[in-house]
C-alpha positions, 0 to 999 in steps of 0.5 A, spaced: 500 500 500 502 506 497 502 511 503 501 518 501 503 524 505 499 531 504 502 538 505 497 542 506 495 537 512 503 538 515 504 542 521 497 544 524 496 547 529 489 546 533 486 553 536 480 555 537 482 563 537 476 568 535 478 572 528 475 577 525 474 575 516 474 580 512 470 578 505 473 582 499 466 586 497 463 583 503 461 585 511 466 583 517 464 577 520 467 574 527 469 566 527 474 562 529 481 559 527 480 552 528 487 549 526 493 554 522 498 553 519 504 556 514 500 554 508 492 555 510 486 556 515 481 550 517 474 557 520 468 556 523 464 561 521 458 563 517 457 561 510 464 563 505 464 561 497 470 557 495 475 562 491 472 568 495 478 572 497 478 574 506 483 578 510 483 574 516 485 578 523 486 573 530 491 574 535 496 580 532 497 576 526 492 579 519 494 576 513 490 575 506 488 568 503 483 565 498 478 559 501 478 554 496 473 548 501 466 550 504 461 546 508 457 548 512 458 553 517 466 550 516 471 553 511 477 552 508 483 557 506 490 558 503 494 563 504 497 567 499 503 568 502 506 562 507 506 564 514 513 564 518 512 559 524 517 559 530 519 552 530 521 551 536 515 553 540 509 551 534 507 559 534 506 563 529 
């Protein structure tokens, strides 16, 4: 069986930190960050479209991305320029 690794799944970070998510052309909506990491987001939040572009404001870090999964009131985002972690403690 051939095993497979995914990038986007690799360094995840778990939080539940309150954000601000700025749609472009749309209103500001609060949700919350449920894992981050250097290349994407995983929100709760209400509904967002697949390749609607947000700025995503939570805990000192603002940063823009692009949701590219939707379902329900959970969504899915990359964003277009990757984050610095710190590796030796996990944070951003």
């Amino acid at each position: 069986m051939l095993m497979r690794t995914n990038k986007a799944r690799a360094g995840r970070i778990r939080t539940t930190f309150p954000a601000q998510i700025h749609p472009d052309g749309g209103p500001t909506v609060s949700g919350y960050i449920l894992n981050i990491s250097k290349f994407g987001f995983r929100l709760r939040l209400a509904a967002l479209a697949i390749g609607d572009r947000v700025s995503v404001d939570c805990e000192g870090l603002s940063s823009k991305g692009q949701i590219v999964w939707a379902h329900g009131t959970e969504a899915g985002g990359r964003f277009l320029e990757s984050l610095r972690m710190e590796p030796s403690i996990g944070r951003l």
